[in-house]
N, C-alpha and C positions, 0 to 999 in steps of 0.2 A: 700653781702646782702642775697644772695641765698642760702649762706653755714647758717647763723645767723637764716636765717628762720628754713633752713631743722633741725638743731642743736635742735632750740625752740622747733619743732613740735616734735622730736623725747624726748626730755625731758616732753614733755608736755602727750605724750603717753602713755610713763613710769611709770608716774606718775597714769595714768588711769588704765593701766592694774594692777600695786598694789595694788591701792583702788579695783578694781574688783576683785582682788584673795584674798583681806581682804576681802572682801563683802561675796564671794564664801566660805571661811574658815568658817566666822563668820556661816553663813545660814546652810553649813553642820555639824557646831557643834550644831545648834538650833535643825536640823532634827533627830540629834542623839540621841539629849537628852527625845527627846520623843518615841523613838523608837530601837528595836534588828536589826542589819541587818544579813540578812542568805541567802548564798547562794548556792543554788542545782545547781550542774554539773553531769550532769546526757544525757545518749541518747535519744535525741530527734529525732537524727537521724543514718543513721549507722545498721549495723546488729543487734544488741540488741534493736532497736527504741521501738519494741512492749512492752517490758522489761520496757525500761524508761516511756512509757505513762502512764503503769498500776502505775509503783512507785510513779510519780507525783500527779495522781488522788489522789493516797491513802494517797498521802503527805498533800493533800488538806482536803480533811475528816479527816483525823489524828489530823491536827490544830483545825480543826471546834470543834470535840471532845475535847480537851484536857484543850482547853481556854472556851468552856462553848458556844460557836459562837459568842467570840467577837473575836478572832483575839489579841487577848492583853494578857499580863502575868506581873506581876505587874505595872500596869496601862499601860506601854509602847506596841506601834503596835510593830507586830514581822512581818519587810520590807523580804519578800523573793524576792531574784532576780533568774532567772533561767538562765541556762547558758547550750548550747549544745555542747559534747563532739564528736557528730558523734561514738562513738565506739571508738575513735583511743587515746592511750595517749598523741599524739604528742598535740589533738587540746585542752584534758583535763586540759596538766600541765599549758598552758599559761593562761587559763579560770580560772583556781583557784589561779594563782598568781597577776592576777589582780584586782581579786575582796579582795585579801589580802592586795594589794596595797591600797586599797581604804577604808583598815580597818574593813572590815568582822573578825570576831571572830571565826565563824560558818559557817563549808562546809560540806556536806552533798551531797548523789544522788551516783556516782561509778555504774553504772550498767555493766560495765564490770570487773573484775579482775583486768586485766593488766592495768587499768585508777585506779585502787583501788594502785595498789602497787606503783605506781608514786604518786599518788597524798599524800600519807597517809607522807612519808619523811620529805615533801614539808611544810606539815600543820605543821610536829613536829619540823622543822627548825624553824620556825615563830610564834610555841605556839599559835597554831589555831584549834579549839575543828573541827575534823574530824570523821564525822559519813558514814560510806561506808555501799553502798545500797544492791539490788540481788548480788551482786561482791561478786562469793562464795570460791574462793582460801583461804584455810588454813594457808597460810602465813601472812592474815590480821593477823588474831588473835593473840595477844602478841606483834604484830610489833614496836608499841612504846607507850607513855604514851596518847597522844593525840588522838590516834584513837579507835577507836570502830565499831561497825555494828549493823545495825539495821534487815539484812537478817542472814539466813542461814549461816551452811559452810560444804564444802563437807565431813570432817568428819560426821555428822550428817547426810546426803544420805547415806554415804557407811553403819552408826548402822544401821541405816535402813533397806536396801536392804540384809544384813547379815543375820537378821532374815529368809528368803527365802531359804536357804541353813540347815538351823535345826542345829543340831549336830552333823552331819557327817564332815568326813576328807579326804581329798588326793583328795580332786576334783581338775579337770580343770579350770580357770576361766579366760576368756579373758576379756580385759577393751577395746570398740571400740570406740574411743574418737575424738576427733579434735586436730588438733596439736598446740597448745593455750595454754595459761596458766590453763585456766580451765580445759581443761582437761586432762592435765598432772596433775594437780592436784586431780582428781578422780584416777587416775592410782595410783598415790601417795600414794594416801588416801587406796586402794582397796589394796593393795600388803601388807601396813601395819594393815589393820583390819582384812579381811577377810585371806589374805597369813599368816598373824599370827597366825591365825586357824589353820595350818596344812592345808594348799589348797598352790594350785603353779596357781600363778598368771602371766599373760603375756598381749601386748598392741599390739594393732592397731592402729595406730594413720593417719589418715588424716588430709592432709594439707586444710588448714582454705582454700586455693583459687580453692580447686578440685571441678567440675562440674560433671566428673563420675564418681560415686562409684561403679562401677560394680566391681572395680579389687578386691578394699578394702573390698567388700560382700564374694567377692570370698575366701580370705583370712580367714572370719570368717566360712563360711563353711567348707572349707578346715581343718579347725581347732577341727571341731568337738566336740566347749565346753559342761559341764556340766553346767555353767551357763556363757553366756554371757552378759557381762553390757555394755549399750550404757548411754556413756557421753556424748551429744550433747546437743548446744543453737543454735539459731536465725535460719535465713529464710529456711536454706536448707534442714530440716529435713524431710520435705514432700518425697525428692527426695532421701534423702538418705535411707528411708524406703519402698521404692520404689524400691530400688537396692537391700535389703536383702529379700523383700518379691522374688524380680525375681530370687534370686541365690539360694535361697532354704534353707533357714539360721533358717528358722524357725523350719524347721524340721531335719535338723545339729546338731541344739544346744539343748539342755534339757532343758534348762529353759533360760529365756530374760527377764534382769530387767532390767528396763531405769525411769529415775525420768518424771513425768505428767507433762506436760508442760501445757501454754497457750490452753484454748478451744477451741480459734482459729485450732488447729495443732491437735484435737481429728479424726478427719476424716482421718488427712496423716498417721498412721498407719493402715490404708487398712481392709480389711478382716482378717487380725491374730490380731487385736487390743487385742481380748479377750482372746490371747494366751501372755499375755505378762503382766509379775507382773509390778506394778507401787510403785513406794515409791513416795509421794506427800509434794509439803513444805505446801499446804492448798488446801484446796474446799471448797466455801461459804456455803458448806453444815455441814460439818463434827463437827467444832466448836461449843459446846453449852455455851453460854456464852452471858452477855446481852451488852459488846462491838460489838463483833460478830453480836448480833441481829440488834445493831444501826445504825452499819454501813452497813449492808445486807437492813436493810429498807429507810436508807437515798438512798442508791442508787436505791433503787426501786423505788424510786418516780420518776427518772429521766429515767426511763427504763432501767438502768443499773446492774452487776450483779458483785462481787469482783472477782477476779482473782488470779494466782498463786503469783503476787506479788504485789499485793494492799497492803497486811499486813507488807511490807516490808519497806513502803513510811508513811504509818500509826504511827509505830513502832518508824519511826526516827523524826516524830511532837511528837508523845509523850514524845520522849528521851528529845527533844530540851528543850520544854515546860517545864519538871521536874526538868531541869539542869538547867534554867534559873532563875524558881520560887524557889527553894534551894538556889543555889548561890545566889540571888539578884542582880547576878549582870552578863554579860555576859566575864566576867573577866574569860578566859579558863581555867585556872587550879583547880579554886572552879568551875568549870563548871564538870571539869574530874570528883573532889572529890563529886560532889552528885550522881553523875553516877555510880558511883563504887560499888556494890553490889545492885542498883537498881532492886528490883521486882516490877513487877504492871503485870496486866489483859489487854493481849490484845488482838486483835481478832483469833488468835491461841488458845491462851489459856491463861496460866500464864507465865510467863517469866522471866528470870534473868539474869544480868549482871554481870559474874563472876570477883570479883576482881582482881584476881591476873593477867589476862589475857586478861580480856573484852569478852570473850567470851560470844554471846549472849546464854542462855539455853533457850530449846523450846519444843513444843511438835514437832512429825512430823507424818505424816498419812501411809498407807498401802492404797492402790486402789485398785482398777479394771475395769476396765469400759464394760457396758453392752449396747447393741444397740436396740434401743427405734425408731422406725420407720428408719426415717432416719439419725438420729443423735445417739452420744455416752453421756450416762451420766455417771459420775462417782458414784461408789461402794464403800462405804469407807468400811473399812476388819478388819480395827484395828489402835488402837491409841499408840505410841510412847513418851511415858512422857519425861518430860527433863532431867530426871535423866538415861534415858534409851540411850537417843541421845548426851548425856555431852559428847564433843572432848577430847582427852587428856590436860591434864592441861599444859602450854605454857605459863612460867613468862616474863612478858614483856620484852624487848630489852630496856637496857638502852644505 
């Protein structure tokens, strides 16, 4: 009698959990049909966190803009879910396979590189529209048919920074980087723009877990460049300009370009801040433009002020938004095809989506920054069109 129950009960169970995973099925195809689901993987937390909150905010403004403040694109909500990579691709790949699992279309965020080059494979295995964020490795670009970027790429810093060096030939030029994807990927970039030139280019590379850079300062002084270029992201920049101000690097080297980071980090370049070119991907200043002005005045209202990669998180609600209201549908590959030679006005400037490659075109800035009591504002020196800053052309990987 006790086996006939337990037998019932577990038949009778069965039976319920079915109806519950119809009921479930049914409900998430109701929710679907009214609605995109999109999902940002992106650092929340991790060495790049400061990186990821700026892209999120701007992801946030970016939608407000693009849908008008409703939040919707042919009638349907566009559902974002956020998802935290820490920095590491190990926590990225399982974060955007699951929300693939769950029938996402749409991933978006990468603030790292090395989370950009995992994740981008993953999306094109699964025909999943992939938009990769500040993640500025040259290798995105062309990688496969599904992905794109809504940031920068270090080609584009090093047209930049090139400018700085004029006409001349047979210079020195050291790359003082992290030992990362990214910044191997500056060194990359710098040996084939600038070493292209007629200069001889060479690296430094610090490892991503070094605490002193004293050796590595030493190194660059020792070196005696005519222009020294510093590749560096996230917390430890303070410290590592801290170690080239003590070794003497500034008066070593002839000239020190390094790209404007976060406002936060205008103070950790010390006393020589105003000895030192900047190449910029933005300053809420520089842009004249009436995106530009709306999104500088939304955030003012809330005491806030745009950042180096606000336009980055902006950039990728605009892309989503465009791709979605073209296609009709979020069906990814009419998603790729309205993407594909995309121009629009964004708070950079103008912008375009090269087809053959996805390459995003942009403007990119010239700095300087000058000290105003206590604090450094930035100096914009000159503007970089996107015909000036266009990467080499890179046909996509089939």
């Amino acid at each position: 009698m006790r086996h006939r129950f337990a037998k019932a009960l577990l038949v009778a169970t069965g039976v319920a959990l079915l109806a519950a995973t119809a009921a479930g099925v049914a409900a998430s195809r109701h929710a679907s049909a009214g609605s995109y689901n999109v999902g940002i993987v992106y650092s929340r937390t991790g060495l790049l966190a400061a990186y990821g909150a700026e892209y999120v905010e701007g992801f946030k403004y970016g939608l407000r803009y693009a849908t008008g403040g409703t939040g919707k694109v042919n009638g349907k909500t566009i559902n974002v879910t956020y998802q935290d990579d820490g920095t590491d691709p190990a926590k990225a790949v399982p974060a955007a396979k699951d929300l693939i699992g769950q029938g996402y279309h749409i991933i978006a965020g990468s603030t790292s590189s090395g989370v950009a080059l995992q994740v981008a494979p993953i999306a094109a295995q699964n025909h999943v529209l992939f938009i990769s964020g500040p993640a500025a490795s040259d290798a995105i670009t062309g990688l496969n048919k599904y992905t794109f970027r809504s940031g920068r790429q270090t080609y584009e810093d090093i047209l930049t920074a090139a400018s700085f060096l004029g006409k001349s030939v047979g210079k020195k030029v050291v790359v003082f980087d992290q030992d990362a994807v990214f910044g191997h990927g500056n060194y990359a970039a710098v040996k084939a723009v600038i070493g292209g030139k007629g200069h001889t280019v060479s690296e430094i590379s610090v490892p991503l877990t070094a605490t002193d850079f004293t050796p590595f300062a030493q190194q660059a002084a020792q070196a005696k460049p005519d222009l020294l270029f510093i590749a560096w992201a996230g917390t430890t920049a303070g410290a590592m300009w801290t170690a080239l101000d003590q070794q003497n690097v500034f008066a070593a080297a002839h000239d020190i370009v390094t790209g404007l980071a976060e406002r936060a980090t205008y103070l950790a370049y010390g006393p020589a801040a105003d000895k030192i070119h900047f190449l910029s991907h933005y300053v809420y200043t520089a842009p004249k433009n009436k995106v530009n002005d709306w999104l500088v005045a939304q955030m003012r209202k809330r005491g806030q002020r745009p950042d180096i990669f606000t336009p980055d998180g902006f950039v990728a609600a605009q892309m989503i938004v465009h791709a979605l209201k073209v296609a009709g549908t979020d069906d990814p590959d009419k998603m790729v095809a309205a993407l594909q030679g995309f121009k629009f006005l964004a708070p950079k400037g103008f912008q375009a989506i090269r087809p053959d490659d996805h390459a995003m075109l942009q403007p990119m800035f010239r700095v300087k920054l000058n000290k105003v009591g206590s604090r450094y504002v930035p100096q914009v020196l000159g503007t970089a069109n996107a015909f000036q800053t266009a990467p080499p052309d890179k046909p996509i990987a089939q």
